[in-house]
C-alpha positions in Angstrom: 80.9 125.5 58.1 82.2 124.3 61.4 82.2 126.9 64.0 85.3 127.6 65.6 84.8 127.1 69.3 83.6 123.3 68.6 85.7 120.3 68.7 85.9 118.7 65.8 86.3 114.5 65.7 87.4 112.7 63.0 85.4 109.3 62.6 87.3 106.3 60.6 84.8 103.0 60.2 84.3 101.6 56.8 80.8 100.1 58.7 78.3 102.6 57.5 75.8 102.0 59.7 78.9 102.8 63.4 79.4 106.0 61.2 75.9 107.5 61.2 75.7 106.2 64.9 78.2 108.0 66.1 77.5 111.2 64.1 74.7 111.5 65.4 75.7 110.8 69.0 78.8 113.4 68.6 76.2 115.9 66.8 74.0 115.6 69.8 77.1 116.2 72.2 77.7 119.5 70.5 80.5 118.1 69.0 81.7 118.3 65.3 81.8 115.2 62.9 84.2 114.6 60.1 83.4 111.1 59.2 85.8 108.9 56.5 85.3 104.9 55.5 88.6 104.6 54.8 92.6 105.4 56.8 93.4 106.7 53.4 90.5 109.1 53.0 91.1 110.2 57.2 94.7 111.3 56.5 93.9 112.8 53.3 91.0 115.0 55.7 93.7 115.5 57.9 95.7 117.4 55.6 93.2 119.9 54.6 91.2 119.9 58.3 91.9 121.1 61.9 91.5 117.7 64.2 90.7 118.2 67.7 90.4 114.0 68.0 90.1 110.9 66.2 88.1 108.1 66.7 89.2 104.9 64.4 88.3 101.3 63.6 91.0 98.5 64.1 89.8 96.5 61.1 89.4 97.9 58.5 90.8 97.7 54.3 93.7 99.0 53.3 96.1 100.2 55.8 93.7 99.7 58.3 93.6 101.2 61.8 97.0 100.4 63.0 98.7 102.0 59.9 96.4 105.1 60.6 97.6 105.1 63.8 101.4 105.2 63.3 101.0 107.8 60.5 98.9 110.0 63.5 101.8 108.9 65.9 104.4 109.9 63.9 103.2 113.2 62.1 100.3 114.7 64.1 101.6 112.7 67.5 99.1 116.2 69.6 96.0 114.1 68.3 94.8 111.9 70.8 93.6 108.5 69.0 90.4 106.3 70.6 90.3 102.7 68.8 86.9 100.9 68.5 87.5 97.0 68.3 85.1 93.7 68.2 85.5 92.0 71.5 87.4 88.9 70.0 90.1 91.5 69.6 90.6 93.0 72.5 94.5 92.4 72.1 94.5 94.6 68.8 93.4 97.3 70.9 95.6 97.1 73.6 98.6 96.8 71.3 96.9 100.1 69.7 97.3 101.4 73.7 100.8 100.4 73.2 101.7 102.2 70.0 100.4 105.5 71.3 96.5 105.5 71.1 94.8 107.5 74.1 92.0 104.5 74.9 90.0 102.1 73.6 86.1 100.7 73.5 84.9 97.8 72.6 81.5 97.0 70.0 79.0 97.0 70.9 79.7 100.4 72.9 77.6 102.7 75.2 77.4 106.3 73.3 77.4 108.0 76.7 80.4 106.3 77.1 82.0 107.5 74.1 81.1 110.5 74.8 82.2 111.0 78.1 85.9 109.4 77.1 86.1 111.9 74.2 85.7 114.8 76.6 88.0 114.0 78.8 90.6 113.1 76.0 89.6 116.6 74.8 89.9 118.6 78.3 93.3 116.5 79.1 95.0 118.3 76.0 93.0 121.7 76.2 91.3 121.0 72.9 88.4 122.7 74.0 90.3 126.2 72.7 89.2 127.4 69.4 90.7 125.5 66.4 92.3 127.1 63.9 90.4 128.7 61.1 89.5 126.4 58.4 90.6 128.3 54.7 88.1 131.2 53.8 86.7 131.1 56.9 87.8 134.7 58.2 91.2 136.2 57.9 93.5 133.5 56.6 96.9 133.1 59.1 99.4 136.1 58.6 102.0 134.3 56.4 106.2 134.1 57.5 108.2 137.2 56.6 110.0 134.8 54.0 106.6 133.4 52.4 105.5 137.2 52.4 108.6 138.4 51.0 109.5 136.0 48.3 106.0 133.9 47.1 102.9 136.8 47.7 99.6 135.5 49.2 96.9 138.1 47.8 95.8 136.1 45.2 93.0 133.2 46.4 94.6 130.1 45.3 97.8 131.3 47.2 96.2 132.2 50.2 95.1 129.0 50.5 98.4 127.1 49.6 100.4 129.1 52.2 97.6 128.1 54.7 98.0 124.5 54.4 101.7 125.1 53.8 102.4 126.4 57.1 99.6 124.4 58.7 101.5 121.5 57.2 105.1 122.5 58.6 104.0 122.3 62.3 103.9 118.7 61.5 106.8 116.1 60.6 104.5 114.7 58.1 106.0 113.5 54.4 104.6 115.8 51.8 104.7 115.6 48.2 105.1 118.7 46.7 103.3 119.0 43.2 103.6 122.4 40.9 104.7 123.4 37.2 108.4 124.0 37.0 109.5 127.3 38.1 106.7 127.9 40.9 108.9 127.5 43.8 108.7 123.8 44.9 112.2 124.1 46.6 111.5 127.4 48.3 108.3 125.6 49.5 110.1 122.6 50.7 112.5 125.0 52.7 109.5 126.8 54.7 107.9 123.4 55.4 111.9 122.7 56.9 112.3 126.0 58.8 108.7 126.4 60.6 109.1 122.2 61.5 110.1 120.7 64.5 113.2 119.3 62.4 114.3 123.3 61.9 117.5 122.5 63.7 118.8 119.9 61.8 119.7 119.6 58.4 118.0 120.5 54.8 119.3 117.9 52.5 118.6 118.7 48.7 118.9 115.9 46.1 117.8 116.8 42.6 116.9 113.4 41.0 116.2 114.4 37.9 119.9 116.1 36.9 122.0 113.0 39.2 123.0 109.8 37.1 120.7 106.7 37.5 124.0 104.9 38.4 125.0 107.3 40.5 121.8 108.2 42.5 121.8 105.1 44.5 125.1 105.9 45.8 124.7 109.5 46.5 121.2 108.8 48.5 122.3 105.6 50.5 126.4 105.5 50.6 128.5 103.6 50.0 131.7 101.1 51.6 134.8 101.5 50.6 135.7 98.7 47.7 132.0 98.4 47.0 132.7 99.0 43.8 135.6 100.3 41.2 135.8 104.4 42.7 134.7 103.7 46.2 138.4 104.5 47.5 136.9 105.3 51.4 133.2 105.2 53.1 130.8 107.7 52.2 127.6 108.8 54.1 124.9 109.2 51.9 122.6 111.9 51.7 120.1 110.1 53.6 121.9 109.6 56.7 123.5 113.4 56.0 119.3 114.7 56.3 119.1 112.5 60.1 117.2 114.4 62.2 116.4 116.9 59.4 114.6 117.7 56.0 115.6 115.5 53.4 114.2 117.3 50.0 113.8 114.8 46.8 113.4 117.3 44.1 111.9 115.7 40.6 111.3 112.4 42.2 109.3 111.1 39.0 112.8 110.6 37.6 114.2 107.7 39.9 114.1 104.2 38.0 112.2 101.2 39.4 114.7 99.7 41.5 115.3 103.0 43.5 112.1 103.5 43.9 112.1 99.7 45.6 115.3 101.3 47.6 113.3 104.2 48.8 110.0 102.7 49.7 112.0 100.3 52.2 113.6 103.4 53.9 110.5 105.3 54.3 108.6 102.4 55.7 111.7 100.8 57.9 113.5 103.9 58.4 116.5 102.6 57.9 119.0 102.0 54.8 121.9 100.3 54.5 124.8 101.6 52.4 125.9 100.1 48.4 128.3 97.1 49.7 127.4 96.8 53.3 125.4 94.1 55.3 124.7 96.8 58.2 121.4 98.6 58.5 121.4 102.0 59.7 118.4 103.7 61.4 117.8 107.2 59.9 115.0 109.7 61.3 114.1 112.7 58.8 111.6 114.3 57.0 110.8 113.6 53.4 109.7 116.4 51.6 109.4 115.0 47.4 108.5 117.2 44.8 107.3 116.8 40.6 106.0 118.6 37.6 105.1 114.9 37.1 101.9 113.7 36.9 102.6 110.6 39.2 98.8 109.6 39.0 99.3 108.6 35.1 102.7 107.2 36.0 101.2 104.9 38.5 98.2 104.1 36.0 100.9 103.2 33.6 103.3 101.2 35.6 105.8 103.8 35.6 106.0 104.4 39.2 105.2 102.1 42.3 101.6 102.7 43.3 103.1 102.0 47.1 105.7 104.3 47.3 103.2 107.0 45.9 100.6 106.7 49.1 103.7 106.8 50.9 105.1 110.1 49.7 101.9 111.4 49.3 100.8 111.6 53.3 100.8 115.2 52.3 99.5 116.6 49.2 100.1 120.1 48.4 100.1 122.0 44.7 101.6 125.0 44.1 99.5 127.1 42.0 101.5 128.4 38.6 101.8 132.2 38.7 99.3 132.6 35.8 96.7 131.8 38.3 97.9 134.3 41.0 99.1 137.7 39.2 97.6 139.7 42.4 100.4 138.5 43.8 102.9 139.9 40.8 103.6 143.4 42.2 105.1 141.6 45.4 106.6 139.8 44.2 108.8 141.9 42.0 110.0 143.8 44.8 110.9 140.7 46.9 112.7 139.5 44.0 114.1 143.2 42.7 115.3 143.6 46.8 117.2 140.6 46.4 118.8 141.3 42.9 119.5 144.9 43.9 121.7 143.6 46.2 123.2 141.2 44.0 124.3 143.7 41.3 124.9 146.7 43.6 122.4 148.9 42.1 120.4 150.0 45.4 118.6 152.3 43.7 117.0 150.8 40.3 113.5 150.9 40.1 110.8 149.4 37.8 108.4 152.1 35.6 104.7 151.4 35.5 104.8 150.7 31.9 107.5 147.6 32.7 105.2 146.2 35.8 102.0 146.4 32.9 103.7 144.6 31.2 104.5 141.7 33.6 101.5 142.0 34.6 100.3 141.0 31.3 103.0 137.9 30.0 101.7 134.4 30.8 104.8 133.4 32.1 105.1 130.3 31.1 108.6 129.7 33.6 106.5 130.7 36.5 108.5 132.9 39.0 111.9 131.5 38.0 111.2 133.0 34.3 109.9 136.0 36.4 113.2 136.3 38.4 115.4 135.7 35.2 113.8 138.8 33.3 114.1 141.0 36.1 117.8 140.0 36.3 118.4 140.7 32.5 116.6 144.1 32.9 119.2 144.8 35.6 121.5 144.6 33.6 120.2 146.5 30.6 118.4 149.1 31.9 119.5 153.0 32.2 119.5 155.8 34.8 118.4 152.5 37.3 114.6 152.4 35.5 113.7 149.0 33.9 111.1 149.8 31.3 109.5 147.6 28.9 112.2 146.7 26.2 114.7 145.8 29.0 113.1 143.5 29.9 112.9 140.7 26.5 109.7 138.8 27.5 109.5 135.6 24.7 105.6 134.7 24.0 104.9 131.3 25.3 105.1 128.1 23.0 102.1 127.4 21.3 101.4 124.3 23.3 102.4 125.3 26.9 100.0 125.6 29.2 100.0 129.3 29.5 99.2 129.6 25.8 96.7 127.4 25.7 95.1 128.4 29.0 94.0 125.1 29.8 96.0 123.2 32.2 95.0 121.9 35.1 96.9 121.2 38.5 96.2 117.8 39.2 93.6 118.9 42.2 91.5 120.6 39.0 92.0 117.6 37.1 91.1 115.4 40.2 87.7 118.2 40.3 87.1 117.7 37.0 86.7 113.5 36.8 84.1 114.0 39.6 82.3 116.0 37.9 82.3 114.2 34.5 81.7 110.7 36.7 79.0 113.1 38.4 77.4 113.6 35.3 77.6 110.0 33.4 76.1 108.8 36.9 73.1 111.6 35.9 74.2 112.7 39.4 73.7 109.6 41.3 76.8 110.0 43.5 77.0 106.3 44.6 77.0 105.4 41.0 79.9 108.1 40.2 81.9 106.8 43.5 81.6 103.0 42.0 82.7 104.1 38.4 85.7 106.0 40.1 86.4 102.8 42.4 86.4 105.3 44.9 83.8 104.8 48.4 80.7 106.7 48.9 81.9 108.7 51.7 85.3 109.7 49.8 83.3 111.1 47.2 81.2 113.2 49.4 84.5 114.8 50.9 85.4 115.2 47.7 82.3 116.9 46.5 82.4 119.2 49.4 86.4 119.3 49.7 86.1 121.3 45.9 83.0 122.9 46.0 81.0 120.8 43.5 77.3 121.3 43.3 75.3 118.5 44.7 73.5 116.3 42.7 71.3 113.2 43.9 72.9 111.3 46.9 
């Protein structure tokens, strides 16, 4: 585990041989490696992993070193950014300089060099102080009074959410929001707007799945009057409403192929232009998106634009169902019985032991909306201002939902679970697994270690 009074570097080269190089030069500098062969494998690191600096080929597949670097620019913009380029593009690296990296060496390079640049990138932000704690390691971060109050964080698998969460909402980066209905995803999306940079502005919610098809277009992007039949005057669209704010897309497996065209546009011009009108407008927010959809099937199946899912998922962050967390029950029934109190005037009802065994006990299959729901009906029903056990008309769980059946899996477990299972067709071989995935070599070892897997033959 990294200790928390060393640097760590991210190192992006998908040339294995620059990677072990300058592991072991940064090792040897008592500083702390995180290495990734890919831009898409750094970010995803980035998500999960306190970054002191990152060091990043231009060239490389995918989105490459540039697209790296504006995603760094635009979401983690306090993480200073060192290119590494072949001589005969020297020019790539100073148009790097230009877009916001903090310097720049050319291959072959001198490892003293490196090092010595590194430091001082390092001293010139005062990275030297102690990162934050990686999840697990120590006491996790004491969460918001509103997280406390209203979503728990005893349980493990919530701890860890709300560290990331919060970790996350220093940033402006886009995050996709993943999480059974009922768990919160909207509450989530509101903490990532409140503890952001973007608090001041506004929090723009559009629920894609309940809006027309026909009329979703209009509601996100505007529209000019006499663009079409109804279109009696301008009207900002929600998009341009969220500028300078949070713009929330709630159920965004719902939106039909051409709006998902429409959306991908805005979120990598940042700018739309309104139904009818030949004028772009530049728009600045953050997107937050959220799903009960498994948008990795969806993309498998042509259902959903494999580009616009990298692009909302900068971010990834899954919200565990309240099955897997009933430490956290007991808070939150009195967050939720504070609020409802309230609500029905009844500043005194309280809940009897045998009523919180028993929601202790259900499977909750609604999550912690079904949870607030119940406790509302018991409100009303119950006597003398004690909810016991009949008020509070729990229904068992379907036969095939996922808390009857105990075995669903967040798409992280699922994600855990193919690794293993190529892990194990590859008799362990973890080259083999990472080519029968299509995944790289070093994405599979961040994997491995990212979920605890045990290791096999490398």
């Amino acid at each position: 585990m990294t200790k928390p009074d060393i640097p760590t570097i991210l190192v992006v080269d998908d040339d294995e041989n620059i990677l072990q190089v300058l592991e072991a030069r940064l090792l040897s500098a008592g500083l702390s490696p995180l290495l990734a062969d890919r831009a898409e494998t750094a970010l995803e690191m980035l998500a999960d992993e306190p970054v002191d600096l990152i060091i990043s080929d231009v060239k490389m597949p995918g989105m490459g070193g540039g697209g790296l670097l504006r995603e760094v620019m635009e979401h983690w913009p306090h993480i200073p950014v060192i290119m590494l380029t072949a001589h005969g593009t020297i020019p790539d690296a100073v148009g790097s300089i230009q877009a916001g990296a903090a310097d720049y060496l050319t291959k072959p390079f001198d490892g003293k060099e490196l090092v010595r640049r590194v430091r001082a990138r390092l001293e010139a932000r005062g990275a030297a102080a102690a990162p934050a704690p990686l999840p697990g390691a120590g006491s996790a971060p004491a969460p918001t009074a509103r997280t406390r109050g209203l979503i728990g964080g005893k349980a493990p698998a919530m701890a860890r959410f709300l560290e990331r969460l919060e970790r996350v909402a220093k940033s402006t980066a886009t995050v996709l929001l993943l999480g059974e209905s009922g768990t919160g995803k909207e509450m989530a999306a509101r903490i990532l707007h409140e503890e952001s940079p973007r608090a001041n502005g506004p929090f723009v919610v559009v629920d894609c799945g309940s809006t027309q098809p026909t009329l979703l277009e209009s509601e996100l992007f505007g529209h000019v009057k006499g663009s079409f039949t109804h279109a009696v005057k301008d009207k900002k669209g929600l998009i341009e409403e969220a500028d300078n704010g949070t713009l929330f897309l709630d159920e965004i497996g719902n939106i039909s192929p051409d709006m998902q065209t429409r959306l991908l546009r805005f979120l990598q011009e940042g700018t739309i232009r309104r139904v009818g009108d030949n004028r772009e407008r530049a728009v600045s927010c953050r997107v937050v998106a959220a799903t009960n959809a498994d948008l990795t099937r969806m993309v498998a199946d042509g259902d959903f634009r494999e580009d616009l899912y990298y692009r909302l998922k900068v971010v990834t962050l899954t919200i565990p169902p309240l099955r897997e967390r009933r430490e956290d029950l007991p808070d939150l029934v009195h967050g939720l019985l504070d609020r409802l109190r309230a609500r029905q005037e009844r500043p005194h009802a309280k809940i009897s032991p045998e009523a919180m065994h028993l929601l202790e006990t259900h499977s909750w299959p609604g999550n912690v909306r079904e949870l607030e729901n119940a406790l509302e009906a018991a409100l009303v029903f119950c006597r003398d201002d004690v909810i016991e056990p009949a008020d509070l008309q729990l229904e068992p769980p379907p036969p095939d939902s996922p808390a009857s059946t105990g075995n669903s899996l967040s798409l992280e477990d699922n994600e855990r679970e193919t690794i293993i299972r190529a892990l194990d067709a590859a008799g362990g071989v973890k080259k083999d697994a990472a080519d029968r995935l299509g995944i790289s070599r070093r994405a599979i070892h961040y994997k491995i270690k990212k979920y605890g897997i045990g290791s096999g033959e490398s």
